[in-house]
MARPAMI-667856 format. One record per residue (C-alpha): x, y, z. Coordinates in Angstrom, 1 decimal, m for minus. Layout:
<pts>
[[X Y Z]] ...
</pts>
This chain:
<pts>
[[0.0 0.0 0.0]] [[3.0 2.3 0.4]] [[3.9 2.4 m3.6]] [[0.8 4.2 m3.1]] [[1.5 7.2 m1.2]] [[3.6 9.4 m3.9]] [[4.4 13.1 m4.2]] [[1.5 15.6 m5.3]] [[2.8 17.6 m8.6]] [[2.3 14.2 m11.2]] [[1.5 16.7 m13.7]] [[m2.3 16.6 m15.2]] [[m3.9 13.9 m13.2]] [[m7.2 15.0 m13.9]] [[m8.3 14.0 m18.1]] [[m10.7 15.7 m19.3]] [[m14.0 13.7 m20.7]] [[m15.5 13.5 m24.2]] [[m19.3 12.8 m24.7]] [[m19.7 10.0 m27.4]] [[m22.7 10.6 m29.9]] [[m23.2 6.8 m30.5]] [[m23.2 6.8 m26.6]] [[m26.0 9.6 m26.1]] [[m28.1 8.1 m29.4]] [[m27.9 5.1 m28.2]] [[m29.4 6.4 m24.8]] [[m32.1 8.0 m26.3]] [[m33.5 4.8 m28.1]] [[m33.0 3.0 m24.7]] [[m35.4 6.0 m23.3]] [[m38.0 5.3 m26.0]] [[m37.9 1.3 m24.8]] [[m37.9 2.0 m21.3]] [[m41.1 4.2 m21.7]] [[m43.2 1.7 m23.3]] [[m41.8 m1.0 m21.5]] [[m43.7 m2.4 m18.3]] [[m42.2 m3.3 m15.4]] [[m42.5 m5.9 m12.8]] [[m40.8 m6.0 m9.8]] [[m41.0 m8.4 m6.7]] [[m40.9 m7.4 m3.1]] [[m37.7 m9.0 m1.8]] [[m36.0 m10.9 m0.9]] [[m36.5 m12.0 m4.4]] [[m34.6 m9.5 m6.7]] [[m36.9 m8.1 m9.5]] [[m35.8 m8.4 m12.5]] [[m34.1 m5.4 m13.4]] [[m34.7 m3.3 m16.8]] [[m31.4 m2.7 m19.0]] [[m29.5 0.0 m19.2]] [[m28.4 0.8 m22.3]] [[m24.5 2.2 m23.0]] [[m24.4 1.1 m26.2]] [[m25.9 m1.0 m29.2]] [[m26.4 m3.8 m26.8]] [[m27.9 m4.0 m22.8]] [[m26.1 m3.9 m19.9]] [[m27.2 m6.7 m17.0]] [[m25.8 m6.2 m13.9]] [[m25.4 m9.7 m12.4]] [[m24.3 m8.5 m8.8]] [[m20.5 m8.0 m8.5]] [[m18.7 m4.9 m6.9]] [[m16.8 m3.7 m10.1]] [[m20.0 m4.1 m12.0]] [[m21.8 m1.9 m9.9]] [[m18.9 0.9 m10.1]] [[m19.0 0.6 m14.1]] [[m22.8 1.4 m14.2]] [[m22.3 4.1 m11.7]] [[m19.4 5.7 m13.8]] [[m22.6 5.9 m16.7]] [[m25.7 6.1 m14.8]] [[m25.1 7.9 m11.4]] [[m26.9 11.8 m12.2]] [[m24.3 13.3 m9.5]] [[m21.4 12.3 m11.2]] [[m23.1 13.1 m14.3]] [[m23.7 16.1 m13.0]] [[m20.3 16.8 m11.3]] [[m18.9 15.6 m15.2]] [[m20.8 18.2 m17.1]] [[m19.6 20.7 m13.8]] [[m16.2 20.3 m14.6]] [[m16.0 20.5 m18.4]] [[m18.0 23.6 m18.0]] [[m15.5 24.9 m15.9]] [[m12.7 24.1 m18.4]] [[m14.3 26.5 m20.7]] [[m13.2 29.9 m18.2]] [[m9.4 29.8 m19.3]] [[m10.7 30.3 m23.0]] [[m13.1 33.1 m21.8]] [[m10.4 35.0 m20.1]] [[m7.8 34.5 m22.3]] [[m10.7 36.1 m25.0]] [[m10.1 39.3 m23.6]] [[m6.4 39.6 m24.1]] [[m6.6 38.7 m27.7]] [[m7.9 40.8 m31.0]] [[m11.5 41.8 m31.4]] [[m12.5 42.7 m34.9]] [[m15.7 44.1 m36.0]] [[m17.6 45.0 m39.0]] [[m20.7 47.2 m39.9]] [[m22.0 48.1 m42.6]] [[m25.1 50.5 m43.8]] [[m26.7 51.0 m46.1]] [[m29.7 53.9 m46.3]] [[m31.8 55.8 m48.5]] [[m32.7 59.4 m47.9]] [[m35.7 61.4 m49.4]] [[m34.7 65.3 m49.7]] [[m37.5 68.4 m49.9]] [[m36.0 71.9 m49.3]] [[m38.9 74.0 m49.7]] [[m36.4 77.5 m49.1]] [[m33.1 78.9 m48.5]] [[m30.8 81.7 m47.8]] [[m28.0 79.8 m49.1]] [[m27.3 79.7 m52.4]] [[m25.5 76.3 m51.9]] [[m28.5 74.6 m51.4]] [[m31.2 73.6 m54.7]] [[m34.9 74.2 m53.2]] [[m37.3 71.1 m54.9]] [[m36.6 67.5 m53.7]] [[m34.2 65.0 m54.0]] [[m33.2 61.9 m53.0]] [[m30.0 59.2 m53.1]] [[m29.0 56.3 m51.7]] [[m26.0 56.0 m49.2]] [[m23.6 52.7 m48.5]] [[m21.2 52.6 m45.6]] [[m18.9 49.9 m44.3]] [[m16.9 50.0 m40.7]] [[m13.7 47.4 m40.0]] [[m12.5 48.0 m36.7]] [[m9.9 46.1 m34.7]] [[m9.0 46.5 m31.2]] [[m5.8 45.2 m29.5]] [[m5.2 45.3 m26.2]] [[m2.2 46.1 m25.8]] [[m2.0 47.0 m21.5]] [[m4.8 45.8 m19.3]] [[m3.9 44.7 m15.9]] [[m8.0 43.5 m14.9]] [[m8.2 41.1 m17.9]] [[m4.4 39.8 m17.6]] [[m5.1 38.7 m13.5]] [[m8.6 37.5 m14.4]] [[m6.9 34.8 m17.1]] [[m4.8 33.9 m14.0]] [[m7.3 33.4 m11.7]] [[m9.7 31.4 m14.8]] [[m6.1 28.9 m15.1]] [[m6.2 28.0 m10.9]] [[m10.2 27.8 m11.3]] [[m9.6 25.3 m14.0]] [[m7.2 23.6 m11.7]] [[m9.6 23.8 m9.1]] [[m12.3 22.0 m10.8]] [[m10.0 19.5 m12.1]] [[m9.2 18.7 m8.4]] [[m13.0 18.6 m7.6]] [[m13.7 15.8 m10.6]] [[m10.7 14.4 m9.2]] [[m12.4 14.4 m5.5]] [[m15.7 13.3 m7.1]] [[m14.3 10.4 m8.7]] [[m12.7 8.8 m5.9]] [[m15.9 9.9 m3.8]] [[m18.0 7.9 m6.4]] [[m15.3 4.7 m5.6]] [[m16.3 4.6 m1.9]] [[m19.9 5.6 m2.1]] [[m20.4 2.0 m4.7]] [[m18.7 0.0 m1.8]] [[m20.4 1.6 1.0]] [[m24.0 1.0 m0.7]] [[m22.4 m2.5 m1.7]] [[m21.4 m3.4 1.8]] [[m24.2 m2.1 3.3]] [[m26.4 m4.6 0.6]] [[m24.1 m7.3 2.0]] [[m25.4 m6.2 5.4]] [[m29.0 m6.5 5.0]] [[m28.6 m9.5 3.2]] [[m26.4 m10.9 6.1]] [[m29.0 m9.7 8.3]] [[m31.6 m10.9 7.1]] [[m30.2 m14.5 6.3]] [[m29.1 m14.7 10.5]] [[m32.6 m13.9 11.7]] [[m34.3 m16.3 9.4]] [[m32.1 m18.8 10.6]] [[m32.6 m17.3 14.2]] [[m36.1 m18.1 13.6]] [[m36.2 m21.4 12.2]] [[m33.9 m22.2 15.3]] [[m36.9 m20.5 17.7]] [[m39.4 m22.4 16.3]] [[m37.9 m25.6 16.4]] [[m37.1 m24.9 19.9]] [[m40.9 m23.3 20.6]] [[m42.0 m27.5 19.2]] [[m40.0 m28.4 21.9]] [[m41.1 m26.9 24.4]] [[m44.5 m27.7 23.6]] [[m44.0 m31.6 23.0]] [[m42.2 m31.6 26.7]] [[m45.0 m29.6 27.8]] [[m47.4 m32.5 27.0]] [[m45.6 m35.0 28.7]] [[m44.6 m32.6 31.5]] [[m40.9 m32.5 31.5]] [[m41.4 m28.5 30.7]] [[m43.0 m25.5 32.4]] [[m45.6 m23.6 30.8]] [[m43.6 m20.6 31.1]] [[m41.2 m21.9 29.0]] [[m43.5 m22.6 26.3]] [[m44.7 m18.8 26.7]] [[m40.9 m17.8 26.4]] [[m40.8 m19.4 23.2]] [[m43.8 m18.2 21.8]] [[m42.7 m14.5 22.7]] [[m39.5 m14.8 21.1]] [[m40.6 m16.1 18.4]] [[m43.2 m13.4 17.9]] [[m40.0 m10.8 18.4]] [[m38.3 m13.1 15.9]] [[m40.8 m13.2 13.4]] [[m40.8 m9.0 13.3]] [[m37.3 m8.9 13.1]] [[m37.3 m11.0 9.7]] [[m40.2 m8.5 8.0]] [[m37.8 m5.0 9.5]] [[m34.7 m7.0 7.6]] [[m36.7 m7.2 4.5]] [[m37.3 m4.2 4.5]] [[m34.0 m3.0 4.7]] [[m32.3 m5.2 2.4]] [[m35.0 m4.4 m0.1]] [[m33.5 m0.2 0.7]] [[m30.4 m0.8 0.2]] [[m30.9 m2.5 m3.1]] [[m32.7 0.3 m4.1]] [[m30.4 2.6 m2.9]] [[m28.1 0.5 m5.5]] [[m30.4 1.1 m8.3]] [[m30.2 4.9 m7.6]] [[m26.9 4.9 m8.5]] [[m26.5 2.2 m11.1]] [[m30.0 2.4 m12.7]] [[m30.3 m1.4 m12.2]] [[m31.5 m3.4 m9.5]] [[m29.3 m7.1 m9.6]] [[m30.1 m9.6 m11.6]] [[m29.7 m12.3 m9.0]] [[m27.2 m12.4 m5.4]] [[m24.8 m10.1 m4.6]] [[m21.2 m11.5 m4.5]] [[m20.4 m12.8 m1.3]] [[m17.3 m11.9 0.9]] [[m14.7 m15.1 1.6]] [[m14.2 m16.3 4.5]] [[m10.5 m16.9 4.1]] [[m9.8 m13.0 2.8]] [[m6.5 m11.9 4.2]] [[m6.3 m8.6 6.7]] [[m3.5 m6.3 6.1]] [[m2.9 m3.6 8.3]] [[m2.0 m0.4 6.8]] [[1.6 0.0 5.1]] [[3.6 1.7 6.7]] [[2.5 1.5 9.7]] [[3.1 5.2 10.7]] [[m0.1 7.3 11.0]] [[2.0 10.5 10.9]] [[3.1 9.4 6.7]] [[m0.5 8.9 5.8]] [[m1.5 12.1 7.2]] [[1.5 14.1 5.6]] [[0.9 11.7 2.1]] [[m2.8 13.3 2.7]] [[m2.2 17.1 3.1]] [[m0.1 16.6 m0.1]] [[m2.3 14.8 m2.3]] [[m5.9 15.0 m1.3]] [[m8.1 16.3 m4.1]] [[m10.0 18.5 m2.1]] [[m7.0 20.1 m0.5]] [[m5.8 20.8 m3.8]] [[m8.9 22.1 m4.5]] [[m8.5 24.4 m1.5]] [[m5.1 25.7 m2.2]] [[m6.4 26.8 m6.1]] [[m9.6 28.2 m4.6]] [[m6.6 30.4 m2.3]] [[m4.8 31.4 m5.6]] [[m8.0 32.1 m7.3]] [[m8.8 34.8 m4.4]] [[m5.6 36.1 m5.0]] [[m5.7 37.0 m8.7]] [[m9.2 38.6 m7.7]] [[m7.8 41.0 m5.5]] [[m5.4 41.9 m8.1]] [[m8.3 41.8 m10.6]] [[m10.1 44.8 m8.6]] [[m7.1 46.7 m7.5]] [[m6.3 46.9 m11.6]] [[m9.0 49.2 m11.6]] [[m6.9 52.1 m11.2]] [[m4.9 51.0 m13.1]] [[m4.8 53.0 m17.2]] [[m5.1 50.4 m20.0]] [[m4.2 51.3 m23.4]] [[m5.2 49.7 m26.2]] [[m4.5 49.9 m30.1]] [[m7.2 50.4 m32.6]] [[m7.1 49.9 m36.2]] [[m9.9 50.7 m38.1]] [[m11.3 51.2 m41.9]] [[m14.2 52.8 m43.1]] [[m15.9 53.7 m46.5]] [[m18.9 55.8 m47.8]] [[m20.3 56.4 m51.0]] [[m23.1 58.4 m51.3]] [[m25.6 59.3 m54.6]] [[m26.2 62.9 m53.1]] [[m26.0 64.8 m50.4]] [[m27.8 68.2 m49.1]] [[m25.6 69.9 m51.6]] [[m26.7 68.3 m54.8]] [[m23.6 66.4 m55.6]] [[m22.6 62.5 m54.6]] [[m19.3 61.2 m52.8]] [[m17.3 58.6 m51.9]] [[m14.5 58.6 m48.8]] [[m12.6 56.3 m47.9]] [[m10.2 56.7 m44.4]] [[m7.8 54.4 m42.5]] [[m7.2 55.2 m38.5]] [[m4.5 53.5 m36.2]] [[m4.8 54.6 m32.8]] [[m3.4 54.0 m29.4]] [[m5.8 55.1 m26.9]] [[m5.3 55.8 m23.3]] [[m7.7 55.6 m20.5]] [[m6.7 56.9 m17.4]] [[m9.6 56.1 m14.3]] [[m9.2 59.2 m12.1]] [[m12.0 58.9 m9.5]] [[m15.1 56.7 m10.2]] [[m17.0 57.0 m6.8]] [[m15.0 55.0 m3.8]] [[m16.1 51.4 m5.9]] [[m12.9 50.0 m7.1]] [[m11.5 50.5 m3.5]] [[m14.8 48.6 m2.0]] [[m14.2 46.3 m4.4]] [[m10.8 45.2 m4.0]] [[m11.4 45.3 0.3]] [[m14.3 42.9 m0.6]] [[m11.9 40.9 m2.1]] [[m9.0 40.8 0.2]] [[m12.1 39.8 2.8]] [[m12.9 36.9 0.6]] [[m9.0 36.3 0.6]] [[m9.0 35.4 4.0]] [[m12.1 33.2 3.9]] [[m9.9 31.3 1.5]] [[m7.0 30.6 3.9]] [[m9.8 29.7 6.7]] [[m11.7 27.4 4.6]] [[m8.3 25.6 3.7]] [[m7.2 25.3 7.0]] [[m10.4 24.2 8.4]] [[m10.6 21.8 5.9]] [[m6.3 20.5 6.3]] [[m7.7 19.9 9.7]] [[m10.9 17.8 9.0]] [[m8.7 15.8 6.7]] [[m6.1 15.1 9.4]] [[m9.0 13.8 11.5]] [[m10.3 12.0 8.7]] [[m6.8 10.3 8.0]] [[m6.6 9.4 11.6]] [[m9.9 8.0 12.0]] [[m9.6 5.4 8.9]] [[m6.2 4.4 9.4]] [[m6.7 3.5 13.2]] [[m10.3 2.3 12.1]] [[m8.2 m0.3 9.9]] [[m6.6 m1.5 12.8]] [[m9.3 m1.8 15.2]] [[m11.5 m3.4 12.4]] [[m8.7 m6.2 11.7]] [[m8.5 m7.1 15.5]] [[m12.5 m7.0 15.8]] [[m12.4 m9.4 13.0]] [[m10.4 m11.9 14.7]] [[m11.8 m10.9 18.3]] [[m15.7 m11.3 17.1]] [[m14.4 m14.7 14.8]] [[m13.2 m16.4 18.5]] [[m16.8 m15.1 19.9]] [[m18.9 m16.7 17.6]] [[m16.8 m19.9 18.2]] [[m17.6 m19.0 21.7]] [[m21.3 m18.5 21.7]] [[m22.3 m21.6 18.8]] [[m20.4 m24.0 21.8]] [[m22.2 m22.2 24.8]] [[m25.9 m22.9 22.4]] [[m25.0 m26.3 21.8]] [[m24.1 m27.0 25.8]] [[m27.2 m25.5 26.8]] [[m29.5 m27.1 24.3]] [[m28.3 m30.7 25.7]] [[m28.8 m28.9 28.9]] [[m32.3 m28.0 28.3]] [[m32.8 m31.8 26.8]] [[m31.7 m33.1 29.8]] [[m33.5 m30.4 32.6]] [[m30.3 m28.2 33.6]] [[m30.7 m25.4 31.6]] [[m35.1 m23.5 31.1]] [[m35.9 m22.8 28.0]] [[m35.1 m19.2 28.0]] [[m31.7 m19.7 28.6]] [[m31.5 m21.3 25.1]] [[m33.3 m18.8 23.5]] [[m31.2 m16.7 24.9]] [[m28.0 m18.3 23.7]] [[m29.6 m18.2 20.1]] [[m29.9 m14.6 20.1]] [[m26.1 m14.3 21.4]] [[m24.8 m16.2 18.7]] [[m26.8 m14.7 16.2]] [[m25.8 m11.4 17.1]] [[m22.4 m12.3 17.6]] [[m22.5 m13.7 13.3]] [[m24.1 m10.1 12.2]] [[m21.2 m8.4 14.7]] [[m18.7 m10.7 12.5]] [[m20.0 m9.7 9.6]] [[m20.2 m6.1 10.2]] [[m16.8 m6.0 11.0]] [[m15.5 m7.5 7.7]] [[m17.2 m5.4 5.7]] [[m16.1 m2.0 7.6]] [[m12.1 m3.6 7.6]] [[m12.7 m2.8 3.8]] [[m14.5 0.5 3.6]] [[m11.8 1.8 6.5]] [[m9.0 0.6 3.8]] [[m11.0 2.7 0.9]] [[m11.7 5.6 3.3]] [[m7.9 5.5 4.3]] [[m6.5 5.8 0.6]] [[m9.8 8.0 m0.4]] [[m7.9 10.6 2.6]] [[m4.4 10.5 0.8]] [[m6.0 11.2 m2.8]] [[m4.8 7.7 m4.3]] [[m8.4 5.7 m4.4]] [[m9.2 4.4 m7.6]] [[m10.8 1.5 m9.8]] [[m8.1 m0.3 m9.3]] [[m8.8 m0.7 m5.7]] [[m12.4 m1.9 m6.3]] [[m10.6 m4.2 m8.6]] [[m8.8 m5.8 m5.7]] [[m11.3 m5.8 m3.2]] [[m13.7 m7.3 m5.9]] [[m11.4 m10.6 m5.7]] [[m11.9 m11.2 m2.3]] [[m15.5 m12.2 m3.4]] [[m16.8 m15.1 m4.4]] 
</pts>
């Protein structure tokens, strides 16, 4: 896991994305299909049988494995779809900035028609009776500029916002990474769940039969047959609440992947080897994390954007001077004088502009700015220090989840020996009746607990490399071999 941790600086990390028209045709064909299609789903814990999602000429079926899940997401997930079409927006601000430091050119042309009546005059010059002629004028202007502080800091600031969104996308990938496992685990959970209370049941009745055959030849209490019955009332209500949540989570799947499975999720092996984070020093991770972590990267453009705004409103005293070429021609039929014309001119200019006073609001502008400055740093910092938390909290919850593991392995070894000793007991009058049903629930409980802890051993190792900016498919890759 160490070849992991590497400097920040790689260069461009962060590629940009294309949008495929065979991709979005095909989409829109799958939306016609899916319109017209019916659907029938099954309450669980059946899985209904999903619609396809079309990413090309042919469907997609999800069949229930991790990486598959992260492939649909990557197509079918609106908030990374969303975050996508955020970030090649963004990209577009270093070609608007950069806009206003290059040539503008501009053309008009007119062309009018003018109907003349002088009805007297003093002036000879003029012929009283009406006239009219036609005019046609054409304007080609181009401006240069050749000095203008404001437009050269705000191309500045539009190169660290690009960087800054870069480093977002960046964060919202590997965000999208942990947030498939964590709605995969958490399937795996309610599946688990759900599979130990069924079995929890099936044990509780068989032992509420038992109860009530010993009853009958009185070798058991009636309150032990009333123990059994309660339980297996509570039992019974625990199965329908696990339903319901696997049947959430798999829906919460769907939300991302547009797909319910088609079929079981993959299950987790039991022989999947704990590793403990490498190197074992939580003072490198955090250091690897300050370095590298999108969103600190994000932060620290987000700082030099707020710089190259406060130099953006402070250029407002600043004189600009631009260069201006321009050509114009006129040719007209007539004019108030009796005669036609045509002129034809040619201007370069360089043309200063000085601002002298303009009412206090470049001076408000730029303390706004410098305000907005230090909101920068804060938000930075606050954030450095959430991530150090963070860093800490997942690297130390990888260790504590590798010795639950093994702690909560010896205690369901524990608690299947203490059920079987006090079902002989009960068999043989030593032990009531709740006393076993009581030892059911504790081992039970103690397989969910084992579970639990399996599954957060691996979303502590995501959330750990997720901290130090280096999470990627290639992890879920990994993980998804330690399933069968």
């Amino acid at each position: 896991m160490d070849k992991k941790i590497v400097e920040a600086g790689r260069g461009n990390r962060y590629p940009k994305l294309t949008v495929s028209k065979k991709l979005l045709c095909s989409s829109v064909w799958a939306g016609m299909l899916l319109l017209f299609q019916p659907v029938y789903a099954e309450k669980m814990p059946a899985y209904a049988d999903n619609l396809s999602v079309y990413t090309g000429s042919s469907p997609v079926v999800y069949t229930g494995t991790l990486i598959e899940l992260y492939k649909l997401a990557l197509e079918n997930d609106p908030h990374f779809q969303g975050a996508r079409h955020q970030h090649m927006a963004a990209a577009q601000a270093s070609n608007q900035s950069l806009a206003a430091l290059l040539p503008a050119v501009n053309f008009n042309y007119q062309d009018s028609y003018t109907d003349q009546n002088i009805i007297s005059s003093d002036n000879g010059s003029y012929t009283v009776g009406k006239s009219n002629f036609g005019s046609k004028a054409f304007t080609l202007k181009l401006t240069q500029p050749v000095i203008n502080f404001s437009s050269m800091a705000r191309h500045r600031q539009a190169k660290a916002e690009v960087k800054k969104a870069d480093a977002r996308f960046e964060a919202e990938k590997q965000n999208l990474v942990l947030r498939v496992a964590e709605l995969y685990m958490q399937a795996l959970v309610a599946e688990d769940s759900l599979t130990f209370t069924k079995a929890e049941k099936a044990a509780v009745k068989s032992q509420l039969e038992l109860a009530r055959e010993r009853l009958k030849i009185g070798l058991a209490r009636k309150a032990d047959l009333l123990d059994a019955k309660s339980r297996y009332a509570n039992v019974e209500a625990a199965v329908i609440e696990e339903h319901d949540k696997l049947d959430d989570s798999l829906q919460a799947i769907k939300e991302v992947a547009g797909t319910l499975p088609r079929g079981t999720l993959s299950r987790l092996q039991d022989d999947f080897k704990l590793v403990p984070p490498v190197p074992a020093n939580v003072d490198t991770w955090i250091d690897a994390a300050i370095k590298q972590n999108p969103i600190i990267i994000m932060n620290n453009f987000e700082v030099e954007a707020a710089t190259e705004e406060v130099e953006r409103q402070r250029a407002g005293h600043y004189p600009t001077l631009d260069l201006i070429a321009k050509k114009d021609r006129r040719n007209t039929e007539g004019s108030l004088y009796g005669g036609g014309s045509e002129i034809g001119n040619q201007n370069l200019t360089m043309e200063l502009n000085v601002p002298l006073y303009q009412g206090g609001i470049v001076s408000s502008r730029t303390k706004q700015a410098a305000e907005l400055y230090q909101q920068a740093i804060q938000d930075t910092e606050k954030q450095r220090r959430a991530l150090v938390r963070e860093t800490r909290a997942a690297y130390f919850g990888v260790i504590s989840a590798i010795k639950r593991v093994k702690a909560l392995g010896e205690s369901v070894k524990a608690q299947r020996s203490v059920l079987q000793v006090k079902q002989e007991g009960f068999k043989a009058g030593l032990y009531t009746g709740m006393a076993v049903l009581d030892a059911e629930r504790d081992y039970y409980m103690a397989k969910k607990d084992y579970t639990k802890a399996r599954y957060r051993y691996i979303l502590n190792t995501l959330r750990l490399k997720r901290a130090t900016g280096v999470l990627s498919e290639v992890d879920l890759n990994e993980i998804n071999q330690w399933f069968n």
